[in-house]
Backbone as numpy.savetxt, mean C-alpha at the origin, in Angstrom:
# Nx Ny Nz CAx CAy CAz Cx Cy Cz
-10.53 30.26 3.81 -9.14 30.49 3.45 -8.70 29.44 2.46
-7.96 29.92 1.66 -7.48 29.12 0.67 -6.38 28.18 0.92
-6.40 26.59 0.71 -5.49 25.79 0.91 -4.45 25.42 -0.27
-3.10 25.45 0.70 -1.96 25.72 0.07 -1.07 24.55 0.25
-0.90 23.57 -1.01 0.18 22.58 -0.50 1.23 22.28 -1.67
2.28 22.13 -0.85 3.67 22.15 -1.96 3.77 20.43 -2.07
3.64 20.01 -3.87 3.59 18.66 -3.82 4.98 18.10 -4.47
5.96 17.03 -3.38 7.22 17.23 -3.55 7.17 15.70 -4.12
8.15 15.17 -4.74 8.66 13.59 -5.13 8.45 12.86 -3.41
8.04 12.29 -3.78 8.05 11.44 -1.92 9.41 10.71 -2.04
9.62 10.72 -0.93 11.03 10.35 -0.01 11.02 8.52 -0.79
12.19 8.17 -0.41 12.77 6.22 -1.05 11.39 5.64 0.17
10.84 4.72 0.20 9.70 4.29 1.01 8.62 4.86 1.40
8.21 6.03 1.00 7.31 6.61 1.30 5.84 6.19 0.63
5.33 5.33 1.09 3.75 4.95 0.29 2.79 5.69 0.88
2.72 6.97 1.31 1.99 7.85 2.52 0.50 7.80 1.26
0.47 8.34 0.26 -0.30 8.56 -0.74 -1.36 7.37 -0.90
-0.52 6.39 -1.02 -1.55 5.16 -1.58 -2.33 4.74 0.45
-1.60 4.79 1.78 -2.76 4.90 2.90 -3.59 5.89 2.49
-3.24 7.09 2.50 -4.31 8.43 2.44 -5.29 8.01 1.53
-5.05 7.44 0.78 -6.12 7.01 -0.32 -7.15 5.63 -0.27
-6.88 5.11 0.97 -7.73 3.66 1.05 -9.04 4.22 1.33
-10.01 3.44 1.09 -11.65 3.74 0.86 -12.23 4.68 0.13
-11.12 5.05 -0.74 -11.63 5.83 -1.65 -12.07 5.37 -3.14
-12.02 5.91 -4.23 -12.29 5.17 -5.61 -11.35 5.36 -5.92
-10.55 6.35 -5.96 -9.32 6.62 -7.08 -7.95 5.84 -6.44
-8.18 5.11 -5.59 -7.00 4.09 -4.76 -6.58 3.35 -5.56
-7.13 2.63 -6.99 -6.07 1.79 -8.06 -5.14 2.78 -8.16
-5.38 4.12 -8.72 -4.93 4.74 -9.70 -3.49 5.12 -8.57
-4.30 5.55 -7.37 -3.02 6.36 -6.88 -1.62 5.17 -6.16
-2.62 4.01 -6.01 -1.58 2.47 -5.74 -0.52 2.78 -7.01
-0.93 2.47 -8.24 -0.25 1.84 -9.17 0.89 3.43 -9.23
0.36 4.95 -9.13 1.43 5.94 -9.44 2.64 5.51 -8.50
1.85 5.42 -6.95 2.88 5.20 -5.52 4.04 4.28 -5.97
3.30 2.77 -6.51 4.93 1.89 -7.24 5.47 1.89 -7.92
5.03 3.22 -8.88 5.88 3.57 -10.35 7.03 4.61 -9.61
6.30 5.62 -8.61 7.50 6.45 -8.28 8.42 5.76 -7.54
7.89 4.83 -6.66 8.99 4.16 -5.93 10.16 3.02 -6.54
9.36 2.32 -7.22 10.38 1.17 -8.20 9.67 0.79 -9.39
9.49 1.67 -10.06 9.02 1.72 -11.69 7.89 0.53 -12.10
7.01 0.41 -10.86 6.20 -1.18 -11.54 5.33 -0.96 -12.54
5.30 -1.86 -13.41 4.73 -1.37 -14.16 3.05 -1.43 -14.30
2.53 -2.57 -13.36 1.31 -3.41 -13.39 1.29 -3.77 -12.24
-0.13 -3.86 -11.57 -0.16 -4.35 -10.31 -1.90 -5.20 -10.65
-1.81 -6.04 -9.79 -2.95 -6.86 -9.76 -3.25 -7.82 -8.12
-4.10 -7.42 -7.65 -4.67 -8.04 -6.42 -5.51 -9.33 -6.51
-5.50 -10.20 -5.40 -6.18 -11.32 -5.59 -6.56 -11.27 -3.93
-7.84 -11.95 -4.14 -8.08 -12.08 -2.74 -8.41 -13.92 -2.68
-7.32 -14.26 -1.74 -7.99 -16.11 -1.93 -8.54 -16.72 -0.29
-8.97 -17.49 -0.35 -10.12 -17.72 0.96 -9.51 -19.46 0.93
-9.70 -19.73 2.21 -9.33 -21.31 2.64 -10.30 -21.84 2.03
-11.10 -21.67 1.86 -11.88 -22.59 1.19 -11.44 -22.83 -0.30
-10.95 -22.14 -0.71 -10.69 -22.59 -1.89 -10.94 -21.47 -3.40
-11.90 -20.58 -2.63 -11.90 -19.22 -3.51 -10.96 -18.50 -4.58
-10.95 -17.82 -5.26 -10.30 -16.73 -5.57 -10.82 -15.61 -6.33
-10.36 -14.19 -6.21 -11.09 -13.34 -6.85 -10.58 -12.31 -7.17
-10.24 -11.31 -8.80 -9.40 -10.47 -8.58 -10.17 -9.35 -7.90
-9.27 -8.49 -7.23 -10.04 -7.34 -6.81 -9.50 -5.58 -7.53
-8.28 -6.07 -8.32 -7.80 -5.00 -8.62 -6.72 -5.17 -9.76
-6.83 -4.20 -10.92 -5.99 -4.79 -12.16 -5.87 -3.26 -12.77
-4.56 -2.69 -12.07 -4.16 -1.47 -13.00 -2.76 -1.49 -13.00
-2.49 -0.70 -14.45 -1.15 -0.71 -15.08 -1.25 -0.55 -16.30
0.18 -1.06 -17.32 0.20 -0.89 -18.25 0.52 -2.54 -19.49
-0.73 -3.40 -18.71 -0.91 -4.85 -19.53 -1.96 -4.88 -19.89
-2.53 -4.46 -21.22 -3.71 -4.41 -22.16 -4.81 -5.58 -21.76
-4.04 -6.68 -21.34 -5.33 -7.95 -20.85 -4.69 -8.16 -19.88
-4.64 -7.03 -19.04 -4.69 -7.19 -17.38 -5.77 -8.25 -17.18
-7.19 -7.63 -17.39 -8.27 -7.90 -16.79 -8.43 -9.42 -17.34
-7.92 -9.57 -18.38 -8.48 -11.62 -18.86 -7.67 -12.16 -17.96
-6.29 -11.60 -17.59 -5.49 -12.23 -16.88 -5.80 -12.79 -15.63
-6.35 -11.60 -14.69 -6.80 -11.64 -13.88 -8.34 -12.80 -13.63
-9.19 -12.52 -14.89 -10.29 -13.66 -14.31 -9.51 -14.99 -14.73
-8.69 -15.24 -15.78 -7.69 -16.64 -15.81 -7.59 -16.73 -14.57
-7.07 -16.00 -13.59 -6.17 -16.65 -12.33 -7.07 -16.96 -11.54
-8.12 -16.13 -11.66 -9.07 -16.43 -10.38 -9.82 -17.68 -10.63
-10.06 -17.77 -12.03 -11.21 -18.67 -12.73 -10.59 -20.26 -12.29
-9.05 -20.60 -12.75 -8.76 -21.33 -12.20 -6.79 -21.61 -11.97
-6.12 -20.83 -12.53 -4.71 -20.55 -12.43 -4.66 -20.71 -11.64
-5.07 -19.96 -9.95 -4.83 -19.78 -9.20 -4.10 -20.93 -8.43
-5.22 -22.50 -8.72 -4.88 -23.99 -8.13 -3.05 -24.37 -8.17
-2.73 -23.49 -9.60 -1.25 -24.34 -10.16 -0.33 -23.42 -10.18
-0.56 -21.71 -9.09 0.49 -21.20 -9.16 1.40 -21.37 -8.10
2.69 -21.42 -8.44 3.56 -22.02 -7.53 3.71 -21.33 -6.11
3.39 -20.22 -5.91 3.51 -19.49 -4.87 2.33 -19.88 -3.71
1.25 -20.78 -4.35 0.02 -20.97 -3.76 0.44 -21.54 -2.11
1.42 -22.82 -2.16 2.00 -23.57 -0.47 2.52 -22.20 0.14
3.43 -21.04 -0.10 4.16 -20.23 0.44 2.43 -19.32 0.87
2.11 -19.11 0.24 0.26 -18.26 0.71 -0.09 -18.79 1.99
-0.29 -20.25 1.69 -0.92 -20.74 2.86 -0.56 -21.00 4.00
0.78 -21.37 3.48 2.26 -21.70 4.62 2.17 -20.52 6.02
2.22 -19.50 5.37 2.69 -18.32 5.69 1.42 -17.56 6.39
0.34 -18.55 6.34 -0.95 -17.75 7.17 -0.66 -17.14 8.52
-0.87 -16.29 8.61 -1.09 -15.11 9.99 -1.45 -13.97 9.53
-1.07 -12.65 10.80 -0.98 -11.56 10.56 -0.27 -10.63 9.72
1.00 -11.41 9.87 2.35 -10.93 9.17 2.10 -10.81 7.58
2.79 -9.84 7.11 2.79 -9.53 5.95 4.12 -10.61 5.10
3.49 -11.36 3.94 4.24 -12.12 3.39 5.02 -11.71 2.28
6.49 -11.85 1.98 6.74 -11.88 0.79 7.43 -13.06 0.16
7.03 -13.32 -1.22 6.94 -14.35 -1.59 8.16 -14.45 -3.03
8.99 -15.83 -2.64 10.01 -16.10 -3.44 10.44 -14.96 -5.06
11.63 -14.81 -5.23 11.94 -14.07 -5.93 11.80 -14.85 -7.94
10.57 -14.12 -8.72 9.93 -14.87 -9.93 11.76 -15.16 -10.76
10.76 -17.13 -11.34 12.25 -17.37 -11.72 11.12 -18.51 -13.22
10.88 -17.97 -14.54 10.06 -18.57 -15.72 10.17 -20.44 -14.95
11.18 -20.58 -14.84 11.10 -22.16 -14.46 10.14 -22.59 -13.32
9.45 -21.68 -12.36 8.63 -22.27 -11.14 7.34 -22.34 -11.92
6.98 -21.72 -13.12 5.61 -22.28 -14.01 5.45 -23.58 -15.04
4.64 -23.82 -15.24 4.35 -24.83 -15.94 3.80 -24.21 -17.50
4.12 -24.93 -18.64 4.42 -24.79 -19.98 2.98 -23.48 -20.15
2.20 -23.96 -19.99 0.46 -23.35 -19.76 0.59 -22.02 -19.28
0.59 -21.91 -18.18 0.69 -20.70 -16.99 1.72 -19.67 -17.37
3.22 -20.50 -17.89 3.98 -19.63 -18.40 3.77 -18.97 -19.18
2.76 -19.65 -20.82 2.36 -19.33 -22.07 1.52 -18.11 -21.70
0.37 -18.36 -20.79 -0.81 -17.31 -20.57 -0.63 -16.04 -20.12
-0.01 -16.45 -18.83 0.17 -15.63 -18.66 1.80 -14.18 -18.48
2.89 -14.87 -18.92 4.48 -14.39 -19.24 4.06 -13.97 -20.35
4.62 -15.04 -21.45 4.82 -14.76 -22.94 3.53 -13.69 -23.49
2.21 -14.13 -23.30 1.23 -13.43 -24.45 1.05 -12.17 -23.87
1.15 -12.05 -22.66 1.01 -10.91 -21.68 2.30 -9.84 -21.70
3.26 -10.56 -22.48 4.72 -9.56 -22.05 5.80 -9.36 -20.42
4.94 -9.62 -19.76 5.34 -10.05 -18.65 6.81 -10.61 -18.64
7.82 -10.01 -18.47 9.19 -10.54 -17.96 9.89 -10.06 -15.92
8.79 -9.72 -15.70 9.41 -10.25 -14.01 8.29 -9.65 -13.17
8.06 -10.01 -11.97 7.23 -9.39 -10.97 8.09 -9.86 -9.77
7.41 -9.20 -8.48 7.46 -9.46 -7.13 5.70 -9.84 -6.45
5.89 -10.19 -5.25 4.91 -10.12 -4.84 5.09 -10.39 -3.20
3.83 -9.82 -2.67 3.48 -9.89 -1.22 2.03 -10.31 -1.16
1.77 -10.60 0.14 0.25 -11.01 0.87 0.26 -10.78 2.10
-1.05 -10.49 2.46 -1.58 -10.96 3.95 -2.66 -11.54 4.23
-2.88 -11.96 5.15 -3.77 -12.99 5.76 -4.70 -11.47 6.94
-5.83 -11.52 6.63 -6.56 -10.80 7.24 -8.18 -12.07 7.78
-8.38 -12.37 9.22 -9.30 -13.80 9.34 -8.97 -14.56 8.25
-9.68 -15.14 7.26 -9.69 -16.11 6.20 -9.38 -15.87 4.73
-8.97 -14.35 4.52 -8.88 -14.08 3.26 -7.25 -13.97 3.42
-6.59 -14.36 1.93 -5.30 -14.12 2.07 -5.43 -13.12 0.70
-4.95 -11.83 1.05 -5.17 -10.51 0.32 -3.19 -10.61 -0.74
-3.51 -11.14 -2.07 -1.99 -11.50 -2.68 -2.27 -9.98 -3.71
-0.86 -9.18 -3.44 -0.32 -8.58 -4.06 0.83 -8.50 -5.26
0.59 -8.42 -6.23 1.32 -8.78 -7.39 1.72 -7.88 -8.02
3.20 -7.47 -8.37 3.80 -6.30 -9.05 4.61 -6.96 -10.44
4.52 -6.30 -11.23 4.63 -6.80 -12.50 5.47 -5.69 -13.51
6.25 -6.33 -14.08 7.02 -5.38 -15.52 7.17 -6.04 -16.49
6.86 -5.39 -17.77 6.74 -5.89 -19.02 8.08 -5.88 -19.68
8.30 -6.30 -20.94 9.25 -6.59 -21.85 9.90 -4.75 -22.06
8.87 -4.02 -22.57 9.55 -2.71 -22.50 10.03 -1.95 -21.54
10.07 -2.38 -19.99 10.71 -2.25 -19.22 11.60 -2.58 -18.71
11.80 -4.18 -19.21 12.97 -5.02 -18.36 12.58 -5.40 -17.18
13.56 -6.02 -16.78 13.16 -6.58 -15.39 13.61 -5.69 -14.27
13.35 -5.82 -13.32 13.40 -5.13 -11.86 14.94 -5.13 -11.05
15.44 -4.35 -11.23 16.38 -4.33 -11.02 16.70 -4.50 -9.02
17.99 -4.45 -8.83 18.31 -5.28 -7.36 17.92 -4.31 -6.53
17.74 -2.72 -6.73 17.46 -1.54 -6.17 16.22 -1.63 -6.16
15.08 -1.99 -7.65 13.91 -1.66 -7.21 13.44 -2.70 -6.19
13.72 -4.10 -6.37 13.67 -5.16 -5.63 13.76 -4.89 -4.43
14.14 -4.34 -4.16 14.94 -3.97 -2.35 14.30 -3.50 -1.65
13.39 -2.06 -3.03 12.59 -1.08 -2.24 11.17 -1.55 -2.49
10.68 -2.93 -2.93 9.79 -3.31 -2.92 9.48 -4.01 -1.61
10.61 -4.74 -1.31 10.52 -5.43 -0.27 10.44 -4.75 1.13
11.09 -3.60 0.84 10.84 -2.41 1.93 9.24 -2.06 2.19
9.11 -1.66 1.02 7.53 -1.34 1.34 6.33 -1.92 1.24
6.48 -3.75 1.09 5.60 -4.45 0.85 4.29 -4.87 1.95
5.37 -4.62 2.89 4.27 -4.53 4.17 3.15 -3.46 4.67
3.90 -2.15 4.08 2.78 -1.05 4.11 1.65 -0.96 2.94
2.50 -2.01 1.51 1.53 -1.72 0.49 0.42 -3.17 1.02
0.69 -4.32 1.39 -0.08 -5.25 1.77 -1.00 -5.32 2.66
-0.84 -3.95 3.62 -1.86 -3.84 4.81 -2.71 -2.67 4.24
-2.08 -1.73 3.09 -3.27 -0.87 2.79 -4.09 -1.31 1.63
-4.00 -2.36 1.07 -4.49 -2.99 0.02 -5.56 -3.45 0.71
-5.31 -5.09 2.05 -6.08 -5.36 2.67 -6.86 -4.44 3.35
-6.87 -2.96 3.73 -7.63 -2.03 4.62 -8.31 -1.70 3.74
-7.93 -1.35 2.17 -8.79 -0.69 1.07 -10.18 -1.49 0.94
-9.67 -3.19 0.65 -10.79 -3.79 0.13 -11.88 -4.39 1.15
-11.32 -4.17 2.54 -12.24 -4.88 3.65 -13.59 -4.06 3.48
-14.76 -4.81 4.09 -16.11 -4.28 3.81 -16.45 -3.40 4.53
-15.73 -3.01 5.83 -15.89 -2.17 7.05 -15.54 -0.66 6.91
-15.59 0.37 6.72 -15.52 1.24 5.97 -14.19 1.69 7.33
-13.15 2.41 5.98 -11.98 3.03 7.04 -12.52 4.29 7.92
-11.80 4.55 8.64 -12.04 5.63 9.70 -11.17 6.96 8.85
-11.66 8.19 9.14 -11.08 9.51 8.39 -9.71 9.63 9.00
-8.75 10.39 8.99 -7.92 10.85 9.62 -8.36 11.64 11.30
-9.27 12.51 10.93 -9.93 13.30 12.18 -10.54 12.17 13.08
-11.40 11.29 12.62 -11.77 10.27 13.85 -10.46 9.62 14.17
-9.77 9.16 13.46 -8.58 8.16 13.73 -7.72 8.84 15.09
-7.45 10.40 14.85 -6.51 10.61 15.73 -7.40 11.16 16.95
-9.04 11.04 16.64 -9.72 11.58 17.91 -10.02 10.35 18.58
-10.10 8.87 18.28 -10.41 8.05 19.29 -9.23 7.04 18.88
-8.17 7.31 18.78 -6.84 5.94 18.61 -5.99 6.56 19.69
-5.21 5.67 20.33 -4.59 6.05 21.25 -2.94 5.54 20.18
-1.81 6.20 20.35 -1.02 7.53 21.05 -1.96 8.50 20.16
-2.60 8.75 19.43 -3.07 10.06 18.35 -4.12 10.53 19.20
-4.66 10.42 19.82 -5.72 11.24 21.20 -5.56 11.83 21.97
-3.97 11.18 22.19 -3.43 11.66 23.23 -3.11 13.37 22.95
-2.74 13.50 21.32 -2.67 14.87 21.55 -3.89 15.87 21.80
-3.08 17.26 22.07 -4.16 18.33 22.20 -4.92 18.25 20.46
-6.04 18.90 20.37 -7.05 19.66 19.21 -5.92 20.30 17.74
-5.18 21.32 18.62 -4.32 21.88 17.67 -3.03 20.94 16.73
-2.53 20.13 18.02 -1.46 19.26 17.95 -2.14 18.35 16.48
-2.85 17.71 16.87 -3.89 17.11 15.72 -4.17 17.49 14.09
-4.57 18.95 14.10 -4.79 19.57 12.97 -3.48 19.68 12.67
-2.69 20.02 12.95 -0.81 19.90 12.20 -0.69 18.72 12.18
-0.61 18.08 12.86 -0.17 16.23 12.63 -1.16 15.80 11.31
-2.12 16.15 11.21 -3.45 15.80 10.17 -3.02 16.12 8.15
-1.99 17.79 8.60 -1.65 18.27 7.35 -0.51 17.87 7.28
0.66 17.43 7.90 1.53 17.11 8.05 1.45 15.65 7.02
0.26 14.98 7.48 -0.02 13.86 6.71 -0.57 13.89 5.44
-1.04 14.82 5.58 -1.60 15.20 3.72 -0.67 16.13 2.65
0.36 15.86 3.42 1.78 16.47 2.33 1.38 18.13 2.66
1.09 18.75 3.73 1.18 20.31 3.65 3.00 20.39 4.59
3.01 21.79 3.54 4.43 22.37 4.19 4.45 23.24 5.39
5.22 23.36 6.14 4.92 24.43 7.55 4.49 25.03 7.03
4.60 26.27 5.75 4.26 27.37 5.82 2.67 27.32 5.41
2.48 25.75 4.48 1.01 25.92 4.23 -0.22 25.72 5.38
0.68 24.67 6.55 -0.34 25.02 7.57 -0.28 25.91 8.00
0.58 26.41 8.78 0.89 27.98 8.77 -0.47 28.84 8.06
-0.71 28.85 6.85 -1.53 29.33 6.13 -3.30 28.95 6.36
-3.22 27.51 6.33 -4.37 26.94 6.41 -5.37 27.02 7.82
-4.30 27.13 8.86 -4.78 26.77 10.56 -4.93 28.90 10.70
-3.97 29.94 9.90 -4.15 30.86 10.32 -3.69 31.33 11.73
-2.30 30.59 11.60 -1.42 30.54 12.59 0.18 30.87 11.97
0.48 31.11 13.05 2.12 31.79 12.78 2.72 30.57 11.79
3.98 30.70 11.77 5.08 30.18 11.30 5.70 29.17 12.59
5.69 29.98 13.50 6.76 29.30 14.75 5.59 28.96 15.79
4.09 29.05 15.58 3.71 28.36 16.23 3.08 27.13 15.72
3.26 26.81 14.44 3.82 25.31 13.67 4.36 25.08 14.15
5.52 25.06 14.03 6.54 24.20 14.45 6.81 23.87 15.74
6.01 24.91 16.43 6.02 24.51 18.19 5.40 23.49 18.35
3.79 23.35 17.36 2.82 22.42 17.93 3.46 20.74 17.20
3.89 21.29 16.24 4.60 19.64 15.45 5.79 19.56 16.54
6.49 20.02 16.95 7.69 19.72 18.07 6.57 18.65 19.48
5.91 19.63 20.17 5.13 18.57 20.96 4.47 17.87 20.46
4.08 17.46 19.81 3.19 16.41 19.20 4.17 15.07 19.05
5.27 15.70 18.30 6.12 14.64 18.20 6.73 14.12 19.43
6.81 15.37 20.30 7.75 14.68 21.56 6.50 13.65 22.70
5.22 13.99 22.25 3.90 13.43 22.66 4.68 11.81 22.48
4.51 11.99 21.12 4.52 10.59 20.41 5.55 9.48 20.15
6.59 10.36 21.08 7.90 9.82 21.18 8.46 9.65 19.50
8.52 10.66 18.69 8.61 10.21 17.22 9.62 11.66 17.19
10.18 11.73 15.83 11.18 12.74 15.11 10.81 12.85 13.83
9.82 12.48 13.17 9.90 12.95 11.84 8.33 12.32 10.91
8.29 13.01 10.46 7.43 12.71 9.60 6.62 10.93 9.00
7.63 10.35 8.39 7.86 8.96 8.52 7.30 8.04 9.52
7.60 8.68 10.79 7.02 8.10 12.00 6.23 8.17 12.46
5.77 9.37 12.12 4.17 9.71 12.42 3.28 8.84 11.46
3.56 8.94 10.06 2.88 7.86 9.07 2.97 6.25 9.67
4.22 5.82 9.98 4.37 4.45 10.51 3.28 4.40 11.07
2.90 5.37 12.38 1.83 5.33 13.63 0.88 4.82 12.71
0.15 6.24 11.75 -1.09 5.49 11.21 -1.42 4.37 10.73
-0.07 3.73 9.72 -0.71 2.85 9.30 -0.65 1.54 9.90
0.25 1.60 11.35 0.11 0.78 12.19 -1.27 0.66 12.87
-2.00 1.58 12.95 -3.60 2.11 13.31 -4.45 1.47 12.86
-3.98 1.64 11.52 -5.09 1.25 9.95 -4.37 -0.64 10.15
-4.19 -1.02 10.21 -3.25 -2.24 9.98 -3.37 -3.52 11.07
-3.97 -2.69 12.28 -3.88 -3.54 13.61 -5.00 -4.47 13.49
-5.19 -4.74 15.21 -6.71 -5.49 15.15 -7.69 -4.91 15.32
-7.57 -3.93 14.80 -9.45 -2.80 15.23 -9.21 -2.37 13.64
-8.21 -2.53 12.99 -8.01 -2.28 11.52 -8.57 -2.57 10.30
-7.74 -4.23 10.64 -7.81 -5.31 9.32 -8.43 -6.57 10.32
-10.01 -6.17 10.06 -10.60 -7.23 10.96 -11.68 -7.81 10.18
């Protein structure tokens, strides 16, 4: 049977796209669309730094032509003199960090030159987490032809920095993620449902509309919505959103990001 899905603008916080997409290859691409629809970023770049003293980029997409020099600059040795480095370490745990709001004066003449001015670079945000010994730094970035980030996108960065910081860290860990189908067959509340309950909760997550599971499972209309009604009342949840929270609380925990 042929699969049918209606693909809508995702909701203000919705990063559902960029989880669905961890351990895959095309996860830069669909990261960097997820923060353009949500707050116009323009550039994103990952670092992974280690107590020992490490650093390494792991990820450089957008729209900054020497992303990539940028990136081995920081790792090569920037990394020592960027100001955010005490707030990284400060801030070690589980918890997802976000880190002071960019102000040209917290760099030094160098750092500013390299990487602001020649780069175009006029504002970013950023987040991290601490997964054992790696601190996984997330960096969002807008250029001169964009302007800077306004107090709205800011807001909704900070909203979703914790879901983009734990699926970044789940993307790049060496342990390979679990599918959706294993996830909800051995994670508890997602086990808990029945077989059927599952396969709707499953498309539900991959952006299908009632009527396309409806279509896909070869099931009614109203017995959708029966099986998403218990599932949800399973899960003590109401909506869509919450069901995603679940997963990527799943993907995110200590059987997660280990």
């Amino acid at each position: 049977m042929q699969t049918h899905r209606i693909v809508l603008d995702p909701p203000a916080g919705d990063v559902t796209p960029a989880v669905l997409a961890i351990g895959r290859s095309d996860f830069p691409k669909v990261l960097i669309d997820t923060l353009r629809r949500q707050a116009d970023v323009g550039h994103c770049m990952v670092f992974a730094l280690s107590r020992a003293g490490a650093a390494r980029c792991l990820l450089d997409a957008g729209n900054i032509p020497i992303g990539g020099d940028l990136g081995a600059a920081y790792a090569g040795q920037f990394h020592e003199s960027d100001p955010n480095r005490d707030a990284l370490f400060e801030g070690e745990g589980s918890a997802p960090i976000m880190l002071p709001s960019f102000a040209p004066r917290m760099y030094g003449a160098r750092y500013r030159k390299i990487f602001f001015q020649d780069s175009g670079i006029v504002d970013k945000c950023a987040t991290a987490i601490w997964t054992e010994d790696t601190c996984f730094y997330v960096n969002f970035y807008r250029i001169a032809a964009q302007g800077r980030f306004s107090a709205a996108q800011r807001e909704r960065l900070g909203t979703i920095a914790p879901a983009i910081a734990a699926s970044v860290a789940r993307h790049f860990q060496e342990k390979p993620t679990p599918d959706l189908a294993t996830l909800f067959a051995t994670r508890a509340p997602l086990a808990s449902l029945t077989p059927r309950e599952q396969e709707v909760c499953r498309r539900i997550l991959a952006g299908f509309s009632s009527e396309a599971i409806s279509q896909d499972l070869g099931i009614s209309l109203h017995s959708t919505l029966t099986y998403r009604k218990r599932a949800y009342e399973r899960l003590g949840i109401s909506s869509q959103s919450e069901l995603f929270a679940i997963v990527l609380r799943l993907l995110a925990g200590p059987r997660g990001l280990n």
